[in-house]
C-alpha positions as CSV (number, residue, x, y, z in Angstrom):
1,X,-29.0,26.4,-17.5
2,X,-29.6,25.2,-20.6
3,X,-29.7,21.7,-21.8
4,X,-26.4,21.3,-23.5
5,X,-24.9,22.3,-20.7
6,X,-26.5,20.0,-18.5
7,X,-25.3,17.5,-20.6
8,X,-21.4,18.6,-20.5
9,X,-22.0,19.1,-15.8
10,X,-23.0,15.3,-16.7
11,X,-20.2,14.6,-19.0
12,X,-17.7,15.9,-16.4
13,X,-19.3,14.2,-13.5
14,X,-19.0,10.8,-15.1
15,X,-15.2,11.8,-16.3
16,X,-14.4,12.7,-12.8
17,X,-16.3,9.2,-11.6
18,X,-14.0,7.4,-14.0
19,X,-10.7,9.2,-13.1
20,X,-11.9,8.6,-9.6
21,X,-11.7,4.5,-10.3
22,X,-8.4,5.2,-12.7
23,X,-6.7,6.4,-9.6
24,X,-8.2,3.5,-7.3
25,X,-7.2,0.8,-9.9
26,X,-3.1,2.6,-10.4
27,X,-3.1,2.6,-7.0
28,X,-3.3,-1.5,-7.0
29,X,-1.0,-1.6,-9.6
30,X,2.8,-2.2,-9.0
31,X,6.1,-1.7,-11.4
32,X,9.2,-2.5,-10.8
33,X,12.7,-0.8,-11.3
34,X,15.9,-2.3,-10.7
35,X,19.6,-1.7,-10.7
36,X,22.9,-3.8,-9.9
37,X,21.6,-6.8,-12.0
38,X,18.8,-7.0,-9.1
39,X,20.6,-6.8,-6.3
40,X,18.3,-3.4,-5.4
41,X,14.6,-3.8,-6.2
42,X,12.2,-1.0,-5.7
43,X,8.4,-1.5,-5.9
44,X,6.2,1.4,-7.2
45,X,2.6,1.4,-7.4
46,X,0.8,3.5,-10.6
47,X,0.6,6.7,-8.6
48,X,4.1,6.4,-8.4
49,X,4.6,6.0,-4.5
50,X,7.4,3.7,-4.0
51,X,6.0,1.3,-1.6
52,X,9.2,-1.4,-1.4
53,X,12.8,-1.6,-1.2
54,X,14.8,-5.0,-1.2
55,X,18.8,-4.9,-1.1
56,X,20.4,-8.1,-1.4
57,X,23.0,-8.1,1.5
58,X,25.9,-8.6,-0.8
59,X,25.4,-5.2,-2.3
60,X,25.7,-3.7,1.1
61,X,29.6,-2.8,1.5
62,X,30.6,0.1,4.2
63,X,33.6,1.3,2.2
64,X,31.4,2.0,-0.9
65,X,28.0,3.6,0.5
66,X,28.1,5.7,-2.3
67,X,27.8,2.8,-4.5
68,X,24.7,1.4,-3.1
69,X,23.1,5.3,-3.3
70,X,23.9,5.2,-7.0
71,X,22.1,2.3,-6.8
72,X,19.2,2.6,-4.9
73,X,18.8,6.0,-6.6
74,X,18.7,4.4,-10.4
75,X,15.7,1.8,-9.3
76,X,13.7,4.5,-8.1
77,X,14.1,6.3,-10.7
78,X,13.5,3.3,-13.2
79,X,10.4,2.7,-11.1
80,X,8.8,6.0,-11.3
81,X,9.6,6.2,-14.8
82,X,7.4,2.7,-15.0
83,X,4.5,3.9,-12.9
84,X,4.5,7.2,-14.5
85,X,4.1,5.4,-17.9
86,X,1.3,3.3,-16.3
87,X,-0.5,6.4,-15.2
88,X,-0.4,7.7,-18.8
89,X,-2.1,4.8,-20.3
90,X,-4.8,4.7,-17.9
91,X,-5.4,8.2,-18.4
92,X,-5.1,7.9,-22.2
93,X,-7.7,5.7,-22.0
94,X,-9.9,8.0,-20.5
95,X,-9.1,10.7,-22.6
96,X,-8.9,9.2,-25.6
97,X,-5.4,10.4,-25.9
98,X,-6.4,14.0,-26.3
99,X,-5.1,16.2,-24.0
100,X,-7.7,18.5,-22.3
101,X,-6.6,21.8,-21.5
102,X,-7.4,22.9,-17.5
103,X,-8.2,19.4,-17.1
104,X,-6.1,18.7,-13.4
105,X,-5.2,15.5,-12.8
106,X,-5.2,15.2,-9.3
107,X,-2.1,12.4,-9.2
């Protein structure tokens, strides 16, 4: 093995190392998505793993379930959409904004 290549096995190593912390810090991170002018708040954290619901009891009606679906639904969404965008940025970071063909994120 030559020595440029030793360098690039080094390269990759500290990439993964770095990824490796990414992941740990997103993980620590939280967004938030909402829906019904707050009355349904859902907690994501930046590997996008909703790890809270809250619904205000005055959202919760039995003759309109559907309702509170719709609801529920749209803050995860919002959520994932937050922590998603999270999770580019870190990894834009690392990256340098270049995107690196074969290169798996493991999220």
């Amino acid at each position: 093995m030559g020595k440029g290549m030793g360098d690039m096995m080094k390269q990759v190593a500290k990439m993964q190392r770095q990824m490796e912390e990414i992941q740990n810090e997103l993980a620590e991170k939280t967004v938030e998505g909402s829906a019904g002018g707050g009355m349904v708040k859902v907690i994501a954290n930046g590997k996008q793993d909703i790890v809270s619901i809250k619904i205000e009891k005055e959202v919760v009606d039995p003759e309109d379930v559907e309702m509170l679906e719709d609801l529920i639904l749209s803050a995860v969404n919002q959520a994932r959409e937050k922590a998603g965008e999270l999770q580019a940025e870190s990894m834009g970071a690392l990256t340098g904004g270049m995107n690196i063909p074969g290169l798996n994120l493991p999220f």
